[in-house]
N, C-alpha and C positions, 0 to 999 in steps of 0.2 A: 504494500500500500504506500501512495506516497504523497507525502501532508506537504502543504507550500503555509508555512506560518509569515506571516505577516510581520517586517520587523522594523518598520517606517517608524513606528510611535516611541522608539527606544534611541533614536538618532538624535544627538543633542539635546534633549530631556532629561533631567537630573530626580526630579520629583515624579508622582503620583503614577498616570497610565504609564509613563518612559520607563518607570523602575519594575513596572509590573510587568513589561515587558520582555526587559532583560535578562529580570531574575527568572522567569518560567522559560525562558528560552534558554538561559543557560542550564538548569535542571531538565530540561527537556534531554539537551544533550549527553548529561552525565547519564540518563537512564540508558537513552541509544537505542532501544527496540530491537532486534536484528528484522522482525515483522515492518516494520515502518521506516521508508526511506525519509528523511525529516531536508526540508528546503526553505532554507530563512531568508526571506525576498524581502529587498528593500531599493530606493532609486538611490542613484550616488552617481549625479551624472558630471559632479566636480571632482570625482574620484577621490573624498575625501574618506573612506571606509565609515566604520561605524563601532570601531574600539569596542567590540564583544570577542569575547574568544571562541570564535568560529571557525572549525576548520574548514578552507577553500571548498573542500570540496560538499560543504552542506550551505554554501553560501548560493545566494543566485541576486547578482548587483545587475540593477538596470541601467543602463549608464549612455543610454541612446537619446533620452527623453528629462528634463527635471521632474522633480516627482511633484512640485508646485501648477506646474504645467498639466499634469496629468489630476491632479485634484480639481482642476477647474473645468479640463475636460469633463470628471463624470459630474462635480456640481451645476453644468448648465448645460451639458448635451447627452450626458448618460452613457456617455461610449468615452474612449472603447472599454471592452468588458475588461475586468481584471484579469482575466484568465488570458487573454492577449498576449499584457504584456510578462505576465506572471507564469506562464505554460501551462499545461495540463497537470494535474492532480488528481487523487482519488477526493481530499479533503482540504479546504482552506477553511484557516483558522485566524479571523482578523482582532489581535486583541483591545481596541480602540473604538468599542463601540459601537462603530458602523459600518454595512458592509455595504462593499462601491458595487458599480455593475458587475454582475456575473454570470454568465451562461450557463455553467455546467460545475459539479461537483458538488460534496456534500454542507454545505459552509455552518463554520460554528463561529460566534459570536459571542467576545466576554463584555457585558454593561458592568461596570462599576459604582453606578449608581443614578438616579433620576432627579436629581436637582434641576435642574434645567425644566423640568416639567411640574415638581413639587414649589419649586421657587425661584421662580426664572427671575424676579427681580436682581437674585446673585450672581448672573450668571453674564457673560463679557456679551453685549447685543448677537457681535457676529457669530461667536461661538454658539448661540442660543438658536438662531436664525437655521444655522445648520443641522443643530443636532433635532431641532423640534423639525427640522424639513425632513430628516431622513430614517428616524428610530421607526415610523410603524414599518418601514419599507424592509429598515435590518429584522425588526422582529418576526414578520409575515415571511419572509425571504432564508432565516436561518432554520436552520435543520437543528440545530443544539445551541441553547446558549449558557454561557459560562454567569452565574451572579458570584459574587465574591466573599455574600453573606446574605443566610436567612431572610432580613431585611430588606435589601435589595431586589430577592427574589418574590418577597409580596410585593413592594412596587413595581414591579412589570406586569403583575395581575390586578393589581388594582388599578394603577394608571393606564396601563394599554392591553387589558385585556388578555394578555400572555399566555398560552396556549401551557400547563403548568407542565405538562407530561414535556415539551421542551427544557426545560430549566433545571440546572444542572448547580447546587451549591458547591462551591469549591475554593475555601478561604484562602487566603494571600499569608505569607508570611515573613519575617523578617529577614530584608539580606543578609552577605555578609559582614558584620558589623566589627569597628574597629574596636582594638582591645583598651581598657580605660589605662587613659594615660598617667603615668605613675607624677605626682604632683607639680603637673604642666601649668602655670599659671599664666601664659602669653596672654590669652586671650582674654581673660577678666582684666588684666595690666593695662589692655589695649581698650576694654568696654569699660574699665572706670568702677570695677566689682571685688575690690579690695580691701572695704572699709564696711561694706555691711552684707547679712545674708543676702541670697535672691529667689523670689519666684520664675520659673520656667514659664514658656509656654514655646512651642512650636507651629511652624505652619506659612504658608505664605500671606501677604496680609492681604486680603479682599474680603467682602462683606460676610459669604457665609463661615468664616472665623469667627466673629461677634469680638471684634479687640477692641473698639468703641465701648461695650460693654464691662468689657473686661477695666476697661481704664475708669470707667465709670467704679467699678467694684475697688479699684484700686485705689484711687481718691478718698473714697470714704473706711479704705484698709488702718484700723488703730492700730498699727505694727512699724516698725525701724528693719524696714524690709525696699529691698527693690525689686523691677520685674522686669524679665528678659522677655521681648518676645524675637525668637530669631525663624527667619523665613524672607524670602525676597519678596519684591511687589509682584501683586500680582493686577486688578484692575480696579475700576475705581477708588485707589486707594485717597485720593488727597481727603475727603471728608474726615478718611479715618483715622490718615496723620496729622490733620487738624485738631481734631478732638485732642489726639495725643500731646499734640504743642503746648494745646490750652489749660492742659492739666494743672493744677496746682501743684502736684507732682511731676511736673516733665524732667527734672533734670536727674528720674528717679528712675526713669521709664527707657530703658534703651532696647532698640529697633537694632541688630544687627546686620541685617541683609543675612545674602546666602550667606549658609557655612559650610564649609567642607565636613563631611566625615567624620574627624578626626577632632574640629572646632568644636563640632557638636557632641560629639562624645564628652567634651572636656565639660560644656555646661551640660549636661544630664548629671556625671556624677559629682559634681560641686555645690548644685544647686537644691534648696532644699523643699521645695516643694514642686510639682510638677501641675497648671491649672490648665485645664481644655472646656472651656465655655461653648464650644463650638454649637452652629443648630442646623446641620444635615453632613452625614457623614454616608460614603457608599460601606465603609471599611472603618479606616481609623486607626492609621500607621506611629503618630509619634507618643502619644499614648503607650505603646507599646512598647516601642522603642524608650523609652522613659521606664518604662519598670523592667525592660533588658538591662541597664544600669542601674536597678537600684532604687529608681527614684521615686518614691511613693506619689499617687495619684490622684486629685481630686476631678471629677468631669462633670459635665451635663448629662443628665439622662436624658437621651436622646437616642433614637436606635440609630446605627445597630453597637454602640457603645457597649451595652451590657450583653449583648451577644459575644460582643468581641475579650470585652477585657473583664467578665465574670464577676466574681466578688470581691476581686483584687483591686478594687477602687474603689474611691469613696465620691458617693454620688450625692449631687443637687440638683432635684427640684425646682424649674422652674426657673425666673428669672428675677427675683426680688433680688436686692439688692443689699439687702440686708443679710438673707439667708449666705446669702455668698460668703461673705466679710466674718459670718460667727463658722462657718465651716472653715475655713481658711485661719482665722485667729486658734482655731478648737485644734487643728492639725497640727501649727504650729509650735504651739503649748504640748502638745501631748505626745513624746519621746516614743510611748510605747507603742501606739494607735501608728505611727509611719513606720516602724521597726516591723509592727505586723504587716502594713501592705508592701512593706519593700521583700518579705518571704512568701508572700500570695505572688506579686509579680514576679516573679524568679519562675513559679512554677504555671502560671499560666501561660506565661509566652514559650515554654516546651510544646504547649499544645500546638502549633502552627509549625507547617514544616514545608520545604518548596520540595523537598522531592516526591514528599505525600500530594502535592498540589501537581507536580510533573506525572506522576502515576496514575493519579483520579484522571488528567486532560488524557492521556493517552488511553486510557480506558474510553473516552468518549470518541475519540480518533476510528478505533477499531468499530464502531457501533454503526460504523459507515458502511459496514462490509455485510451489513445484517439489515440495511433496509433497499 
C-alpha cells in the first residue's frame, strides 16, 4: 500500500499544526511498516528542503511549481487535483485540516479543532474565510478523519454534522523535549526575572489566549509576583498589548516573543506557577508541556483541558475575576497542594505517546485496503 502524507504544514512552522506535523511524520517513520510504502510530499520549489529527517528516498519535493501558486490554484479554480501533482497513492493523509482537490484514493483528514466555527471572532479574517469555505467539502470528501481529542470529535458532530463512524480519536503528544537546564539563568538576566518569583503562561498572543484577561487577573493579583507570558504575535494583537501597557502592573508583565526550546525549558522549571486562562483549545500543548517540567498547573475548565491534563490541574470556573486571584494566591501559599500537582503531572503526560499516535494512524492507513 502506498500513503503520500502531506508535509507542506511542517515547513517553517514552529508551533501548533507544523509540530503536529513533524512529530507524527517522524514517528511514522520510526514504525516503517514493511506493508506500507510511506511518501512525505511537500513543494520546495526554492529548493530550500524542509529540515525533517527524511530519508530521500520517502521524500517526494515538488519543485516545478511554488506551493503558494498551487494553493490559489485549488482556492479559486479547484484544479488541478492533488493527486497531479502528488502521484498516485492507495491513501492521502493531509494533516492540516483540509483536503485540496482530489480524484482518487482513500483521503484521511486530521481537524485539530473548530474554533473558526465555535468563535470565529478569534480567528485571522483570511484564515476564517478559508477554513469556513472548505471544512464541509474536507469533511463530506474524507474517508477517515483524525480529531486529536474526544472534544474535538463532538464538534465535528455537533457543528457539521460528522458522519461519527468516520472519526477517529487519536491524541497528540509531546515532542522531543529539551533536558532542564542545570541552573541556566541567561534568560531571566535578559527578561528582568531576578528579583522576584514569576507566573508562566505560554502561547502565542491572539485573542482566543484571553491575556487581556489574564492581565486583568493580574492587576488585581495581592502577590510580589511577576508574569511571563512567552509566545510570539500572533493576530490582532495590538488591543491586547494595549491592555498590557496600561496595566498598573506593566513593568511587571513581560511579553517575550518566541523562544527556543531550550529558553523555554528554562522558564517552565524556574517558574513557579504555570496559568492557562485560555477559552477554546483543539488539544492543549503547553499545559502539558508545563507539568513535563514540573511545573504545577492552574487552567480554565474549558474542554478538552480536562480530557487532556486529568486531575493533575487545578481548575477555575469561569471567569470572575476574583475566583482567579484567590486560586492563584491559594497555590501560591500552599507548598504542599503544587508539590502534589507537580507528581500528578509527571505521571499524566506518560499517558500520551507519538509512537502510540504513529501506530493508531497506520492502523487507519490499512482500513483503506478493507473498503
Amino acid at each position: 500500500m502506498k500513503v503520500c502524507f502531506d508535509l507542506q504544514s511542517a515547513i517553517g512552522q514552529r508551533t501548533g499544526v507544523g509540530n503536529y506535523t513533524a512529530h507524527l511524520a517522524r514517528a511514522l517513520l520510526e514504525r516503517h511498516p514493511p506493508d506500507i510504502d510511506l511518501s512525505f510530499t511537500y513543494f520546495d520549489f526554492k529548493r530550500s528542503g524542509h529540515g525533517l529527517p527524511i530519508p530521500p528516498e520517502s521524500e517526494h519535493a515538488i519543485r516545478w511549481c511554488p506551493g503558494r501558486f498551487m494553493q490559489a490554484a485549488w482556492k479559486t479554480l479547484g484544479i488541478p487535483p492533488y493527486d497531479f501533482t502528488a502521484g498516485k497513492a492507495d491513501v492521502y493523509h493531509f494533516p492540516n485540516f483540509v483536503i485540496p482537490p482530489l480524484r482518487r484514493g482513500y483521503a484521511v483528514a486530521t481537524i485539530h479543532d473548530l474554533a473558526f466555527l465555535r468563535m470565529p471572532e478569534t480567528i485571522e479574517p483570511k484564515n476564517l474565510a478559508y477554513l469556513t469555505g472548505r471544512i464541509r467539502h474536507t469533511v463530506e470528501r474524507a474517508d477517515a478523519i483524525i480529531a486529536v481529542s474526544h472534544f474535538t470529535a463532538s464538534e465535528l458532530q455537533n457543528l457539521l454534522g460528522t458522519d461519527p463512524h468516520k472519526i477517529h480519536v487519536i491524541h497528540e503528544a509531546l515532542g522531543p523535549m529539551p533536558p532542564p537546564p542545570q541552573a541556566d539563568t541567561t534568560i531571566l538576566q535578559r527578561l528582568g526575572l531576578t528579583d522576584r518569583p514569576f507566573l508562566l503562561t505560554v502561547g502565542t498572543v491572539e485573542p482566543r489566549k484571553n491575556y487581556a484577561f489574564l492581565t486583568d487577573v493580574f492587576d488585581q493579583l495581592d502577590e510580589d509576583i511577576d508574569l511571563v507570558i512567552g509566545g510570539g504575535l500572533g493576530w490582532h494583537v495590538d488591543p491586547i498589548l494595549q491592555r498590557i501597557a496600561s496595566s498598573p502592573k506593566a513593568k511587571r508583565i513581560h511579553h517575550t516573543g518566541y523562544l527556543s526550546p531550550s529558553e523555554l525549558a528554562a522558564l517552565y522549571i524556574q517558574a513557579t506557577l504555570f496559568i492557562y486562562p485560555t477559552r477554546y483549545e483543539g488539544f492543549g500543548f503547553p499545559p502539558l508541556e508545563a507539568m513535563h517540567y514540573g511545573l504545577p498547573v492552574l487552567a480554565a475548565r474549558v474542554p478538552p483541558l480536562p480530557e487532556v491534563l486529568g486531575e493533575a490541574a487545578e481548575w477555575v470556573e469561569g471567569w470572575d475575576i476574583n475566583r482567579w486571584c484567590d486560586k492563584i494566591s491559594g497555590l501560591l501559599h500552599d507548598a504542599q497542594r503544587r508539590q502534589h500537582l507537580q507528581a500528578a503531572g509527571t505521571t499524566q503526560t506518560a499517558h500520551y505517546s507519538w509512537t502510540r499516535a504513529a501506530e493508531e494512524t497506520l492502523n487507519i492507513y490499512r482500513k483503506a485496503t478493507h473498503t
